[in-house]
C-alpha positions as a LaTeX table, in Angstrom:
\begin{tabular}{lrrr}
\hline
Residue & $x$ (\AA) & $y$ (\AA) & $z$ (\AA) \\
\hline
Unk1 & $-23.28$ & $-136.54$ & 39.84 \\
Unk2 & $-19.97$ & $-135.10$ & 39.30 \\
Unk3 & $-19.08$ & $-135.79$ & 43.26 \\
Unk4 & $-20.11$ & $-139.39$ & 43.11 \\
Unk5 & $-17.50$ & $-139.99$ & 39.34 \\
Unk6 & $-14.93$ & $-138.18$ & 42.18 \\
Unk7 & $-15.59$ & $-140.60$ & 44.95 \\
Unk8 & $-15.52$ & $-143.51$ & 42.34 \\
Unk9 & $-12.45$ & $-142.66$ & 40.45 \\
Unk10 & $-10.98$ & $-142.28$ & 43.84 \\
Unk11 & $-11.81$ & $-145.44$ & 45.26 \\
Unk12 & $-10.93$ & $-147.83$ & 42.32 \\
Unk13 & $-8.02$ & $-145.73$ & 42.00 \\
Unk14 & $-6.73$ & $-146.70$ & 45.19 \\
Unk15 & $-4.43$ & $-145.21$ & 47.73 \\
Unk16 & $-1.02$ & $-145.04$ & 47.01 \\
Unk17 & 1.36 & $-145.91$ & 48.95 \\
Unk18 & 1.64 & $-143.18$ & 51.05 \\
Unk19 & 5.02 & $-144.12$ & 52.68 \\
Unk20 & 6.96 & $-143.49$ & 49.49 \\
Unk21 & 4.79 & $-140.73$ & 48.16 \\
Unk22 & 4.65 & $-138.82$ & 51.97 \\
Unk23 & 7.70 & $-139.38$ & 54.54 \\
Unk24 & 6.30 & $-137.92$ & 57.06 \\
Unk25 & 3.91 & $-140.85$ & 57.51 \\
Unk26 & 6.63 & $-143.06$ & 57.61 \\
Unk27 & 8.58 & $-144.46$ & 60.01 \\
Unk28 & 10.91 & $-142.16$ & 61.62 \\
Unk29 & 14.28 & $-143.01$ & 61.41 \\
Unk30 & 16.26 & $-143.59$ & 64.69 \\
Unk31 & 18.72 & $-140.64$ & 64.56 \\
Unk32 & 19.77 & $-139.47$ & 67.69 \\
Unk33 & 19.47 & $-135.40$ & 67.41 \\
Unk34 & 21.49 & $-133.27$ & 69.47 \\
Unk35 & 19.98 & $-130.62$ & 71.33 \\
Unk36 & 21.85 & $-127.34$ & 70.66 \\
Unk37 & 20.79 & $-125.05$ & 73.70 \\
Unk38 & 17.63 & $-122.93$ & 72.21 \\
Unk39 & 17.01 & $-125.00$ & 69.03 \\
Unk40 & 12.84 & $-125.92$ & 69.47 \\
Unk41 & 12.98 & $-129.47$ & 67.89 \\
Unk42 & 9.86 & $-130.22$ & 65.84 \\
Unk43 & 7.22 & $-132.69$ & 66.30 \\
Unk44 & 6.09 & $-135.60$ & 63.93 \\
Unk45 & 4.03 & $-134.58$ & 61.87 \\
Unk46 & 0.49 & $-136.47$ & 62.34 \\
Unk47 & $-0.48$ & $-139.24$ & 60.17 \\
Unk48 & $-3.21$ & $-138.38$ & 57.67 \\
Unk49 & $-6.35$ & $-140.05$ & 58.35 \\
Unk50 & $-7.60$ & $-141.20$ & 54.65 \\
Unk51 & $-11.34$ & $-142.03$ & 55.52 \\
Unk52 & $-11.56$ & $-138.29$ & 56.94 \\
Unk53 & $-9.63$ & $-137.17$ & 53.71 \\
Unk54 & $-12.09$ & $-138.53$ & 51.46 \\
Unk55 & $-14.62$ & $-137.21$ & 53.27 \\
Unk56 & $-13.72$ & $-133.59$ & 53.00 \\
Unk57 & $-12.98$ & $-133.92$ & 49.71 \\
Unk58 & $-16.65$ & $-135.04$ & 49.12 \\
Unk59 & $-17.86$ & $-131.99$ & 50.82 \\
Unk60 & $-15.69$ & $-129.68$ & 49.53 \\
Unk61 & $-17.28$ & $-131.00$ & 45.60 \\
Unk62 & $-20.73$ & $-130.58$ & 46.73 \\
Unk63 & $-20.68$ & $-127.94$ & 48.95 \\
Unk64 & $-19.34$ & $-126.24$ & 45.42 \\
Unk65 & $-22.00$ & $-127.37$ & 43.58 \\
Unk66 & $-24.69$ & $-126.69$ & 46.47 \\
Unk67 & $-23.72$ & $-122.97$ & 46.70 \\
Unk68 & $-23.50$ & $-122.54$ & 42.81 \\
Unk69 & $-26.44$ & $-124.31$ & 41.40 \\
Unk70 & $-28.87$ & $-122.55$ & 43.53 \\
Unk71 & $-29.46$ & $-119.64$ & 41.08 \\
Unk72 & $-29.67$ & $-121.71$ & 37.89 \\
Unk73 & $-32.50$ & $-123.91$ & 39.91 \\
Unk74 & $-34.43$ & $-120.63$ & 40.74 \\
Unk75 & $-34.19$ & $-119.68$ & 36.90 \\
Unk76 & $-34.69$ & $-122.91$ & 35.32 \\
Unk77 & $-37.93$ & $-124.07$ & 37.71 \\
Unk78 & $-39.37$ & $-120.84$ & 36.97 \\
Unk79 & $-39.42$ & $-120.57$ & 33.40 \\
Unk80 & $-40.09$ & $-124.40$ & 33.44 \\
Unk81 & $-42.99$ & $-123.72$ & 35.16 \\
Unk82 & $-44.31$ & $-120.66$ & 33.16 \\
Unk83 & $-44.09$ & $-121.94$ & 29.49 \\
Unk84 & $-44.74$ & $-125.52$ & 31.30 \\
Unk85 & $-47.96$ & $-123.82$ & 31.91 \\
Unk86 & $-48.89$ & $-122.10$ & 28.97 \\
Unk87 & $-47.48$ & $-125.26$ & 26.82 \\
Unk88 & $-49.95$ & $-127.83$ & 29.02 \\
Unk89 & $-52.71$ & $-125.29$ & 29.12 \\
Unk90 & $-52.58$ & $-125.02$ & 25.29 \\
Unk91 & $-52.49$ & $-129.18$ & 24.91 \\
Unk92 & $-54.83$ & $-130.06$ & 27.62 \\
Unk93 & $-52.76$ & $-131.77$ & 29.67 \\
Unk94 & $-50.78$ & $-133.95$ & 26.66 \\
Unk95 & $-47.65$ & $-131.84$ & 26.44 \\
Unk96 & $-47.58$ & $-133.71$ & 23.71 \\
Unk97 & $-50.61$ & $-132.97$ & 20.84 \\
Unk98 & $-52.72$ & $-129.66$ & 20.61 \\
Unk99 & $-56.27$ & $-129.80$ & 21.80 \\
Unk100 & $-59.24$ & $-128.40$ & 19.52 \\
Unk101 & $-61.41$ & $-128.06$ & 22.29 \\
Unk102 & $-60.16$ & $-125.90$ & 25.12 \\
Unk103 & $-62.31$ & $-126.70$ & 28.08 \\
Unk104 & $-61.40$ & $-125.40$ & 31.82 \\
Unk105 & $-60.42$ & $-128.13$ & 33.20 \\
Unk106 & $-58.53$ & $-129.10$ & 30.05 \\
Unk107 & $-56.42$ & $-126.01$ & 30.50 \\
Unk108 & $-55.94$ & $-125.53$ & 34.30 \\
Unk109 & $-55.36$ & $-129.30$ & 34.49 \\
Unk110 & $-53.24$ & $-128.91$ & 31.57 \\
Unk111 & $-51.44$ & $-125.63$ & 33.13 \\
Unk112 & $-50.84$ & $-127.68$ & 36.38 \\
Unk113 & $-49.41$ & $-130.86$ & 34.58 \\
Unk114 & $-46.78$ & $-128.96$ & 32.38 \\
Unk115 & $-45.73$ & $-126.18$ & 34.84 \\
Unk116 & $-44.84$ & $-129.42$ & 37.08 \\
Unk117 & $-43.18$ & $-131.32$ & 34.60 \\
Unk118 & $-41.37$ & $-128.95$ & 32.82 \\
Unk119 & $-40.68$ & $-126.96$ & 35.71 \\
Unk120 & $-38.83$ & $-130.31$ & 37.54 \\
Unk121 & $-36.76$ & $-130.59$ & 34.39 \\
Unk122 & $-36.06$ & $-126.44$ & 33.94 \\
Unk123 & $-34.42$ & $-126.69$ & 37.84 \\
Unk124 & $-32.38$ & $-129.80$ & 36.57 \\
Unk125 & $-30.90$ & $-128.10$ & 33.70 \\
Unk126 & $-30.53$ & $-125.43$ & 35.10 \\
Unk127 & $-28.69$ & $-126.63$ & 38.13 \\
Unk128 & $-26.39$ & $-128.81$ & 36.21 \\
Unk129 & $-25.39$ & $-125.12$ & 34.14 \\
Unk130 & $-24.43$ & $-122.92$ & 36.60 \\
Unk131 & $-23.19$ & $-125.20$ & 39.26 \\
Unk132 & $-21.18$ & $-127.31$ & 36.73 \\
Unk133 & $-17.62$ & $-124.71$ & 36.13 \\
Unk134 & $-18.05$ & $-124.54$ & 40.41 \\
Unk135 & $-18.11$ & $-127.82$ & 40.36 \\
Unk136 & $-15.02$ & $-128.77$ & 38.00 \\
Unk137 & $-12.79$ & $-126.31$ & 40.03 \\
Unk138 & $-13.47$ & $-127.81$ & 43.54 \\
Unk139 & $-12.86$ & $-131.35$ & 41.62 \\
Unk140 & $-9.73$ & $-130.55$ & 40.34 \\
Unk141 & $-8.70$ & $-128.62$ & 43.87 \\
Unk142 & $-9.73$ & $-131.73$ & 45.85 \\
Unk143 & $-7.70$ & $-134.05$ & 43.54 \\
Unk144 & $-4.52$ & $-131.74$ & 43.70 \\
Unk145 & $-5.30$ & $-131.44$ & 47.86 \\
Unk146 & $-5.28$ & $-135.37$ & 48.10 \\
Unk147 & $-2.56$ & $-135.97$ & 45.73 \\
Unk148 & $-0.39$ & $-133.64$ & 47.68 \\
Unk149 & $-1.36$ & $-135.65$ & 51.08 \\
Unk150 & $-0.25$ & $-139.13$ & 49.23 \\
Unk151 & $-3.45$ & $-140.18$ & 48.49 \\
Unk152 & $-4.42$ & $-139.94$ & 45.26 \\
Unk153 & $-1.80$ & $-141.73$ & 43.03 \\
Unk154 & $-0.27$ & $-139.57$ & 39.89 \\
Unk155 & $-2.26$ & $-140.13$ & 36.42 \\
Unk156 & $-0.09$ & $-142.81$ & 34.32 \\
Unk157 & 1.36 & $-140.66$ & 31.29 \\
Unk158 & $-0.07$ & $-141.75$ & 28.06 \\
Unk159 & 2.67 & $-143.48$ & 25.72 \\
Unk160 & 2.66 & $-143.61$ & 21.96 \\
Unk161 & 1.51 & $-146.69$ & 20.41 \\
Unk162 & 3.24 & $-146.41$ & 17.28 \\
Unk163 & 6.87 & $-146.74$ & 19.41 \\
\hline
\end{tabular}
């Protein structure tokens, strides 16, 4: 969720212009240099592909939140699943309203219909814990790594309305 708000503000943030923000994408300027015996000259730097940019930047986010969230999905299906079990086997199946009658198939279908439900929503939240502070870091390295590269324009300052 967090990667595609990245990839969003990105693109309706548009690319700055990357000539005034990077010089070594633009043109180079035609000054003769003099070669002074063992002086290695350096090469132009290479122009930044932004497509390919963007796209490592993307990875970078969820690979973060791939390799975080992992443990808090582990831990949040599996006590979904047991109280989803013992919660539906209790209600029959309702999740909802507490049966008088417990019959078998009330329970086990009950047990099988809350450890699913509430084991789907356990992974989610639990996901979304631990692979959220991951998840903020590699956003804000990602924004400072295509800033730097002149794609990414700066934030506009706030100004005081009162002035």
């Amino acid at each position: 969720m967090a990667a595609m708000i990245f990839a969003a503000t990105v693109i309706s943030a548009g690319a700055a212009n990357a000539d005034a923000v990077n010089p070594a994408q633009s043109t180079p300027e035609s000054n003769p240099s003099v070669s002074l015996g063992n002086s290695p000259q350096t090469a132009p730097a290479a122009p930044v592909d932004p497509g390919a940019e963007y796209m490592k930047a993307f990875d970078g986010v969820a690979g973060a939140f791939s390799n975080d969230s992992t443990v808090g999905r582990v831990v949040g299906t599996t006590a979904g699943v047991v109280v989803g079990c013992v919660v539906g086997g209790v209600t029959g199946g309702s999740l909802f309203i507490v049966t008088a009658a417990l019959t078998p198939v009330g329970v086990v279908g009950g047990c099988v219909i809350g450890a699913a439900a509430l084991g789907f929503v356990g992974g989610t939240v639990g996901s979304m814990i631990s692979g959220s502070p991951a998840t903020v870091n590699a956003l804000n390295q990602q924004y400072q790594s295509l800033h730097s590269k002149g794609l990414i324009a700066a934030p506009v300052p706030m100004q005081n309305a009162a002035q």
